[in-house]
BAKEDO-229133 format. One record per residue: x, y, z of N, C-alpha, C, O in turn; residue number from 0. Coordinates in nm, 2 decimals. Each point is the difference from the previous one (the first is absolute). Example, Ala and Ser with C-alpha at 12.3 -4.5 7.8 and 13.67 -1.06 7.14 Angstrom:
# residues 2
+--------+--------+--------+--------+--------+--------+--------+--------+--------+--------+--------+--------+-----+
!    n.u !    n.v !    n.w !   ca.u !   ca.v !   ca.w !    c.u !    c.v !    c.w !    o.u !    o.v !    o.w ! pos !
+--------+--------+--------+--------+--------+--------+--------+--------+--------+--------+--------+--------+-----+
!   1.32 !  -0.57 !   0.78 !  -0.09 !   0.12 !   0.00 !   0.09 !   0.12 !   0.00 !   0.10 !   0.00 !   0.07 !   0 !
!  -0.14 !   0.11 !  -0.14 !   0.09 !   0.11 !   0.00 !  -0.08 !   0.11 !   0.08 !   0.05 !   0.11 !   0.01 !   1 !
+--------+--------+--------+--------+--------+--------+--------+--------+--------+--------+--------+--------+-----+
//
This chain:
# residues 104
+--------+--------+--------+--------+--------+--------+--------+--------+--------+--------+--------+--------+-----+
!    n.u !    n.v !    n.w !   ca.u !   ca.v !   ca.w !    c.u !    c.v !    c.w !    o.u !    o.v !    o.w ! pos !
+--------+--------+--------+--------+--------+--------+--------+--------+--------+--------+--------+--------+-----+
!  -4.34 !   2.17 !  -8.09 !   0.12 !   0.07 !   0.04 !   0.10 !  -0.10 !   0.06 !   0.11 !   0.05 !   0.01 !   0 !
!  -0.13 !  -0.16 !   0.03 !   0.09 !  -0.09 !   0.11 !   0.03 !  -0.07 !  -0.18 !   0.11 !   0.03 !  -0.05 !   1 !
!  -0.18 !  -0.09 !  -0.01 !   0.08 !  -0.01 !  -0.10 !   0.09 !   0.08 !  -0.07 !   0.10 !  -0.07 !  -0.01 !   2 !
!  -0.08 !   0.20 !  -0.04 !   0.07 !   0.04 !  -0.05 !   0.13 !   0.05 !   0.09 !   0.10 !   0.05 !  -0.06 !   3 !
!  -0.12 !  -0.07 !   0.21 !   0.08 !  -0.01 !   0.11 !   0.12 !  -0.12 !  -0.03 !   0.12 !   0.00 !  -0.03 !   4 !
!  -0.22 !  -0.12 !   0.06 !   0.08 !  -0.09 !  -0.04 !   0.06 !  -0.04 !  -0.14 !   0.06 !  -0.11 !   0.00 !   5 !
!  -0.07 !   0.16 !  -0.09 !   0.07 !   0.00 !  -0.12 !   0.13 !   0.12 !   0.02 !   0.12 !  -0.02 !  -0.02 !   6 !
!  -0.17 !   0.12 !   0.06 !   0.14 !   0.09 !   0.00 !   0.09 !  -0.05 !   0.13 !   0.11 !   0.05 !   0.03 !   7 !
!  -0.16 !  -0.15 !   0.02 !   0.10 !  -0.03 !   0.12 !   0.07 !  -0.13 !  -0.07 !   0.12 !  -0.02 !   0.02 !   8 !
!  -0.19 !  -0.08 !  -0.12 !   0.05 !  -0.11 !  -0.07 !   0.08 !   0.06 !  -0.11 !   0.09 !  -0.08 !  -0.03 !   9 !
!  -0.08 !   0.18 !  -0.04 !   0.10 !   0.06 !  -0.10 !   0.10 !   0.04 !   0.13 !   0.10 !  -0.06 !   0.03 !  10 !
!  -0.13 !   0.14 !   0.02 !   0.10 !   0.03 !   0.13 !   0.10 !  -0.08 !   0.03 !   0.12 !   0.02 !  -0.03 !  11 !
!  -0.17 !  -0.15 !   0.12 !   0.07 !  -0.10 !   0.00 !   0.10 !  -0.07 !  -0.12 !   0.12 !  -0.01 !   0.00 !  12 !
!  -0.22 !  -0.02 !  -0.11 !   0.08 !  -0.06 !  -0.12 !   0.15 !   0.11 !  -0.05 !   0.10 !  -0.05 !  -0.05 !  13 !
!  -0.10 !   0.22 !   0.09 !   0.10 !   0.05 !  -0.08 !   0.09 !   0.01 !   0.13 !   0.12 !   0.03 !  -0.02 !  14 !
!  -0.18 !  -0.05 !   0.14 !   0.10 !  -0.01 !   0.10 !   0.11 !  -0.10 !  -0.02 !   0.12 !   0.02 !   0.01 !  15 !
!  -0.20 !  -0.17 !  -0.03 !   0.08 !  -0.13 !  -0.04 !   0.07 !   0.03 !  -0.10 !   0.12 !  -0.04 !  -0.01 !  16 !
!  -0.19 !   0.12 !  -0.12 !   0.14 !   0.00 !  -0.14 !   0.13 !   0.09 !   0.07 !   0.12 !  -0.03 !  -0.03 !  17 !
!  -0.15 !   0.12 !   0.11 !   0.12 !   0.10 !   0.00 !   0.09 !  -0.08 !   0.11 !   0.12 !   0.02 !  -0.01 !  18 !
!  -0.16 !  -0.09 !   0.08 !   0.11 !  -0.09 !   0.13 !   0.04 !  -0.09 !  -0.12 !   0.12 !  -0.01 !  -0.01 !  19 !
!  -0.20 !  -0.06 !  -0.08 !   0.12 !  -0.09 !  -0.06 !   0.08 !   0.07 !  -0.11 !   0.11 !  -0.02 !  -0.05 !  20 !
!  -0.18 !   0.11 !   0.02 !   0.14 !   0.12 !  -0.11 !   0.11 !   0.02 !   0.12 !   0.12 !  -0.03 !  -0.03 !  21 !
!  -0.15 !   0.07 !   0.14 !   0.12 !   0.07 !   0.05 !   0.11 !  -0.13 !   0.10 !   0.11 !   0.03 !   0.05 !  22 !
!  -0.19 !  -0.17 !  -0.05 !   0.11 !  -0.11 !   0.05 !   0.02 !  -0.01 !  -0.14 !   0.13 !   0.02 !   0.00 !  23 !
!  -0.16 !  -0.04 !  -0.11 !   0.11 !  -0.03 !  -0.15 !   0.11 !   0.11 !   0.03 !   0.11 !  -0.04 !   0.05 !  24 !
!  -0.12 !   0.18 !  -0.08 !   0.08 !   0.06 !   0.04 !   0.09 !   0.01 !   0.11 !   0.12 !   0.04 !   0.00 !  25 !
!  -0.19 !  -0.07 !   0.07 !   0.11 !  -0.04 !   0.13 !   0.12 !  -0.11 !  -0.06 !   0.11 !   0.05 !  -0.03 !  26 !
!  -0.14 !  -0.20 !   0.02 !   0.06 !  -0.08 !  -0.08 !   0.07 !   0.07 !  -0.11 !   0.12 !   0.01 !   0.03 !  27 !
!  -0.14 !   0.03 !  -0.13 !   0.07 !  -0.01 !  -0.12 !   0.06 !   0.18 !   0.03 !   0.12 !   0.02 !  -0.04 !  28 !
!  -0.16 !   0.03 !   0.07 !   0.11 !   0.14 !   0.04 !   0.03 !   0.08 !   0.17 !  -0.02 !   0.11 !   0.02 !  29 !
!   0.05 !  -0.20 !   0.06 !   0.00 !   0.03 !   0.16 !   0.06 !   0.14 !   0.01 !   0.12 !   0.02 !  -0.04 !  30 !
!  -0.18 !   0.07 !   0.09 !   0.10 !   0.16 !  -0.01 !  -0.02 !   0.04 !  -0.11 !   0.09 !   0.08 !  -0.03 !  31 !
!  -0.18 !  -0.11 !  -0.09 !  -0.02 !   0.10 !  -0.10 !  -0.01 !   0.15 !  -0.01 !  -0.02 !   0.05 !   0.11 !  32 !
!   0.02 !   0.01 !  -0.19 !  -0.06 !   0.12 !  -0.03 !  -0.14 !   0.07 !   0.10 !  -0.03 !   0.10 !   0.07 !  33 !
!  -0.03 !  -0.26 !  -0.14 !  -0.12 !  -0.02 !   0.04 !  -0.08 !   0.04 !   0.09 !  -0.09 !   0.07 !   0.03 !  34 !
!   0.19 !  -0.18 !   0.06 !  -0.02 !   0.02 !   0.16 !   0.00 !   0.15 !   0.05 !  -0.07 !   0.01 !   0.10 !  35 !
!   0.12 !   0.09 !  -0.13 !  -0.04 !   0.18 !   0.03 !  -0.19 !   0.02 !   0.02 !  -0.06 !   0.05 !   0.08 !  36 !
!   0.02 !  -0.11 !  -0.18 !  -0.14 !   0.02 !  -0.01 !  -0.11 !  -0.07 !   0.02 !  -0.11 !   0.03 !   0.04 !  37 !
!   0.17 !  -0.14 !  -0.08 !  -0.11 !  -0.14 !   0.08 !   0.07 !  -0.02 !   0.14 !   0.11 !   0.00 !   0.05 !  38 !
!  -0.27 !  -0.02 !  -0.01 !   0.08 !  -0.08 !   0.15 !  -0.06 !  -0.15 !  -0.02 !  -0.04 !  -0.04 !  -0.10 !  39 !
!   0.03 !  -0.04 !   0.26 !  -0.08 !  -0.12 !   0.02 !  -0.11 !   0.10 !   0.01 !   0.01 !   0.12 !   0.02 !  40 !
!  -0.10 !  -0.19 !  -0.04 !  -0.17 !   0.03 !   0.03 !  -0.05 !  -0.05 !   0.13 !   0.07 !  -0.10 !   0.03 !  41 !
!  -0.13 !   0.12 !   0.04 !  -0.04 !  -0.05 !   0.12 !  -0.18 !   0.00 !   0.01 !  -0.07 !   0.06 !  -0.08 !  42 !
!   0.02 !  -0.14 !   0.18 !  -0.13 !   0.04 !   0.02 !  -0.10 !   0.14 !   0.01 !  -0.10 !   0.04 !  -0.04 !  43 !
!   0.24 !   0.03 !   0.16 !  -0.03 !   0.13 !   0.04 !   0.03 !   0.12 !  -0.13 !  -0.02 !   0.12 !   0.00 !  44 !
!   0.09 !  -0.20 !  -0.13 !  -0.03 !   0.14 !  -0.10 !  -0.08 !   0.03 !  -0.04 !  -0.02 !   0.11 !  -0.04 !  45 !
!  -0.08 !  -0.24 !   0.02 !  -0.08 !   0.05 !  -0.04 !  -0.17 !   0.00 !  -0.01 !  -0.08 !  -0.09 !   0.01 !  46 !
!   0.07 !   0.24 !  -0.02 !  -0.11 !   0.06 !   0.06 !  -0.08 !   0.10 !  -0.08 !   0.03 !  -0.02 !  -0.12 !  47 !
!  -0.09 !   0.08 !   0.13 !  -0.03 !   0.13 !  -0.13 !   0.09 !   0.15 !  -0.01 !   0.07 !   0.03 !   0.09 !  48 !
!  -0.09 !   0.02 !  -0.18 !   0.11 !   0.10 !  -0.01 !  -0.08 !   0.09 !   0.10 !   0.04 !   0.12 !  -0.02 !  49 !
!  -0.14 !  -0.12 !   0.13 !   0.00 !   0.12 !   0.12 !   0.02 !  -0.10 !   0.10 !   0.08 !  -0.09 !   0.02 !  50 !
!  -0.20 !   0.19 !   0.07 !   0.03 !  -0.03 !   0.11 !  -0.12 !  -0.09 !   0.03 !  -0.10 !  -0.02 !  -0.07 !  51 !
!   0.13 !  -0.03 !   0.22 !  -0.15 !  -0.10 !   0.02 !  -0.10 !   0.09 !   0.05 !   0.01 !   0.11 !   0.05 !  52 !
!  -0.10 !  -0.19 !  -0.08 !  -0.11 !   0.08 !   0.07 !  -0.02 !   0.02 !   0.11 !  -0.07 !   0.10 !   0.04 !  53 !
!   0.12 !  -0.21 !   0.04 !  -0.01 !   0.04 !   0.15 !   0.19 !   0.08 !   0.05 !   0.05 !   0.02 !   0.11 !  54 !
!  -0.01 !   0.00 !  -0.24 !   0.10 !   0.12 !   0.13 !  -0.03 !   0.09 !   0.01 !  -0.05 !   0.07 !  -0.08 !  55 !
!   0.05 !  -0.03 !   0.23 !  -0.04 !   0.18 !  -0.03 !   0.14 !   0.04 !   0.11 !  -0.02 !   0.08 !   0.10 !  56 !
!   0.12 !  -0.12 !  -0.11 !   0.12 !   0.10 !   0.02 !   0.05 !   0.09 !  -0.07 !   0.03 !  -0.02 !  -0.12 !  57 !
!   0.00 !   0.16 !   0.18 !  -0.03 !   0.11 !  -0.11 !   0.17 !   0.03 !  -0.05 !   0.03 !   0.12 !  -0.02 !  58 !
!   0.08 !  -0.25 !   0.02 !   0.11 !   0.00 !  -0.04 !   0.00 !   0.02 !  -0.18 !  -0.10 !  -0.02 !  -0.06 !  59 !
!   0.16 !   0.03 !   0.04 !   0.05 !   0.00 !  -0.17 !   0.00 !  -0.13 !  -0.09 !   0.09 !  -0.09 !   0.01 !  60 !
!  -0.16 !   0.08 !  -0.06 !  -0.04 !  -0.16 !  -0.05 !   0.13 !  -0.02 !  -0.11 !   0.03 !   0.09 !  -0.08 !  61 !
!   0.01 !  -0.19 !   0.09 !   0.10 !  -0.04 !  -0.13 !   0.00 !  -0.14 !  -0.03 !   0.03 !  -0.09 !   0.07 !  62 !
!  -0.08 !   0.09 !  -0.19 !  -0.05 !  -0.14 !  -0.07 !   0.15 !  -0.12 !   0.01 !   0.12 !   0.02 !   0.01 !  63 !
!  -0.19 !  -0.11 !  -0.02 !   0.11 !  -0.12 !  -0.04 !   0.09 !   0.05 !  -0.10 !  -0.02 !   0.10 !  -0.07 !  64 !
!   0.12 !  -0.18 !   0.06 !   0.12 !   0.03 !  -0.12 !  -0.05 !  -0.08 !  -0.12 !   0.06 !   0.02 !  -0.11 !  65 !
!  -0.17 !  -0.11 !   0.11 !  -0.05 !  -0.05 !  -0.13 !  -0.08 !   0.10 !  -0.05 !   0.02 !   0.00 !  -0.12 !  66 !
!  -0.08 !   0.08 !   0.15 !  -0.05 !   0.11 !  -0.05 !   0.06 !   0.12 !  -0.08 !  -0.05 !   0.08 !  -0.08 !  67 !
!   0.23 !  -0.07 !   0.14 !   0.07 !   0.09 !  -0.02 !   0.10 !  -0.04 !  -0.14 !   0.07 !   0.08 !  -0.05 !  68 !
!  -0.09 !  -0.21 !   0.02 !   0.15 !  -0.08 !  -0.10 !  -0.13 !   0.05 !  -0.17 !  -0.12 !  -0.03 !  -0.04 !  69 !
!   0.25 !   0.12 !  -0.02 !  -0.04 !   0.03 !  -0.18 !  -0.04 !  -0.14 !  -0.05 !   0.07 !  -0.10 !   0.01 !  70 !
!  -0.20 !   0.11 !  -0.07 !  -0.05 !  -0.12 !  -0.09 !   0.08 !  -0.02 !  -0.15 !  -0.02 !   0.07 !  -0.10 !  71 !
!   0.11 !  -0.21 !   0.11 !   0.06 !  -0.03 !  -0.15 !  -0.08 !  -0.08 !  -0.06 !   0.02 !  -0.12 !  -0.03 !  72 !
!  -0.13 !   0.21 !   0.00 !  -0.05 !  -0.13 !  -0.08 !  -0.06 !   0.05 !  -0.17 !  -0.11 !  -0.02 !  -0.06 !  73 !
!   0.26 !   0.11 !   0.03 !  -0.04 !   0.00 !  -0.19 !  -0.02 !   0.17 !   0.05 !   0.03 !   0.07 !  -0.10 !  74 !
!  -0.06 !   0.00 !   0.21 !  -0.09 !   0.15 !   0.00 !   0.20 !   0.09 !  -0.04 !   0.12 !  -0.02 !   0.01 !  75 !
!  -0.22 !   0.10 !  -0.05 !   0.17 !   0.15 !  -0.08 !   0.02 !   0.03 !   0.13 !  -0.08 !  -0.01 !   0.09 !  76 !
!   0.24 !   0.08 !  -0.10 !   0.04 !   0.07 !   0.16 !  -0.17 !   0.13 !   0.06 !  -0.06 !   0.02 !   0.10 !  77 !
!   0.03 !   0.04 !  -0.27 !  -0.09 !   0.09 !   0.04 !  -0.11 !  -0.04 !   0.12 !  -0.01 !   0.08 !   0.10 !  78 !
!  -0.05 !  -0.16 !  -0.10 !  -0.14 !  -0.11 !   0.00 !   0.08 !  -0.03 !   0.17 !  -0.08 !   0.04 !   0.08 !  79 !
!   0.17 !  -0.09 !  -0.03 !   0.09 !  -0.06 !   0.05 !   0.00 !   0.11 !   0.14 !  -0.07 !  -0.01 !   0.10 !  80 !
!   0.18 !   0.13 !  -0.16 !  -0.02 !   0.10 !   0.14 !  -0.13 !   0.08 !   0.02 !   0.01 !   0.12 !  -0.04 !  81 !
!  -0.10 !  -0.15 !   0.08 !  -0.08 !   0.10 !   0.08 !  -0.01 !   0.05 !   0.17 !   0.01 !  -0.07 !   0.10 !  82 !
!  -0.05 !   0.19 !  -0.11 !  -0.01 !   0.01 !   0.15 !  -0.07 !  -0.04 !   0.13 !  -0.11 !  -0.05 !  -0.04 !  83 !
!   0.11 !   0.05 !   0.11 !  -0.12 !  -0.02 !   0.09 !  -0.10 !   0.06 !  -0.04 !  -0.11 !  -0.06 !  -0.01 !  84 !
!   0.12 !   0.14 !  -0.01 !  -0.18 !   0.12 !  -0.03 !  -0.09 !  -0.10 !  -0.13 !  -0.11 !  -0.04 !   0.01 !  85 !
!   0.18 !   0.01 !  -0.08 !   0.00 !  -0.11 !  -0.18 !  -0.05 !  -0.11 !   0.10 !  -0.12 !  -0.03 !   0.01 !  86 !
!   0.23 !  -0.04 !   0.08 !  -0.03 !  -0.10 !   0.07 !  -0.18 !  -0.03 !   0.08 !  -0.09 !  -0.09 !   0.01 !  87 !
!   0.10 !   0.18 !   0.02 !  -0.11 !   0.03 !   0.11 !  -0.13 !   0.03 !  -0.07 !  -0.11 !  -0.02 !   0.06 !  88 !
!   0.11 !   0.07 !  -0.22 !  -0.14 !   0.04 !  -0.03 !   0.00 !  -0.12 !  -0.08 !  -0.12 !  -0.03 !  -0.02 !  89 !
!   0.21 !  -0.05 !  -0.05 !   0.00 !  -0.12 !  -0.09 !  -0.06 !  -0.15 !   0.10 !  -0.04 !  -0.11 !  -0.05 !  90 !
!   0.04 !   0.16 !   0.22 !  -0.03 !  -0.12 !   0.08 !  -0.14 !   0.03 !   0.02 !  -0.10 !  -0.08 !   0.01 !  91 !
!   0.10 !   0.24 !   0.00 !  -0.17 !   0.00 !   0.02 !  -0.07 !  -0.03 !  -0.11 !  -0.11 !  -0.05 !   0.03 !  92 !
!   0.13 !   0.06 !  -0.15 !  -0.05 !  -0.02 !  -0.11 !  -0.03 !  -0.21 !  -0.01 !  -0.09 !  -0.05 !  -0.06 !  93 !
!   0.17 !   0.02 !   0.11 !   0.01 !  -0.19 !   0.01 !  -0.09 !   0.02 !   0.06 !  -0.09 !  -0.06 !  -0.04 !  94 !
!   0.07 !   0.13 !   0.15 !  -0.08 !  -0.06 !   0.13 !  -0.15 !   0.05 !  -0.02 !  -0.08 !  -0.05 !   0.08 !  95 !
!   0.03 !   0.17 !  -0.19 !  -0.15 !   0.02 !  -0.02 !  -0.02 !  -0.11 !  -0.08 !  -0.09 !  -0.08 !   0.02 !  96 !
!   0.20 !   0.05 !  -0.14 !  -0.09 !  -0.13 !  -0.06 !  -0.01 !  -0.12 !   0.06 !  -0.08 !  -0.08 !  -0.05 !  97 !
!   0.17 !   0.04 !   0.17 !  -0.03 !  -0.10 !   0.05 !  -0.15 !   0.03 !   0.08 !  -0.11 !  -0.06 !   0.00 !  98 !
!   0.14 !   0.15 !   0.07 !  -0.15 !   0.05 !   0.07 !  -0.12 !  -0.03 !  -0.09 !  -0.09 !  -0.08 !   0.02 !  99 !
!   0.12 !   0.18 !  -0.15 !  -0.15 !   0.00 !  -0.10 !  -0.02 !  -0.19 !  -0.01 !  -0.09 !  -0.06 !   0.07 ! 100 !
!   0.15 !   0.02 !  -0.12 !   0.03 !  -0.14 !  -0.05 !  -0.11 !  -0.11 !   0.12 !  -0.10 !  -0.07 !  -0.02 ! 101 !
!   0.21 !   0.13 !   0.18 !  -0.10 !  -0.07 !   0.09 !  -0.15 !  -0.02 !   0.00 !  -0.07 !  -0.11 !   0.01 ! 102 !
!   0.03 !   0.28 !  -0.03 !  -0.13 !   0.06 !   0.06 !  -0.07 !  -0.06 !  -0.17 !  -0.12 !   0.01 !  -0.03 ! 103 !
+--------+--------+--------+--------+--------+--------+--------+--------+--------+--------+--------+--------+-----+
//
């Protein structure tokens, strides 16, 4: 388990590092783009899992980071693209038994 811990924490890290240097290129070569509406800087604090931690138990309204919230361009149709929370939510549980099964 601590292995497959530390692999999803080392992909973690590695796509954290691709998207800060996508978004200083873009910084550089288009300052005030389009762009900038939907990327932001990335920070340490964004990122996290799309819930909550395990040790919160404040019974406020949970709202995920904004990396969680920005449409994936990568090739998917507008269809594939807009889904809802409800889509959202049963498509994370579904990641999260196979990573479960996978673990155990």
């Amino acid at each position: 388990m601590i292995t497959l811990y530390k692999w999803f924490s080392n992909k973690t890290d590695q796509a954290g590092e691709k998207y800060k240097s996508a978004w200083c290129a873009l910084c550089a070569l288009d300052p005030g783009g389009s762009w900038s509406m939907q990327l932001k800087e990335l920070k340490e604090a964004h990122i996290s899992g799309p819930g909550r931690e395990p040790d919160d138990i404040s019974n406020s309204c949970y709202q995920p980071t904004w990396i969680w919230l920005v449409p994936c361009v990568s090739g998917l149709s507008d269809m594939q693209m807009n889904i809802g929370e409800e889509e959202f939510n049963k498509g994370m549980q579904v990641e999260w038994a196979k990573a479960k099964a996978q673990m155990q």
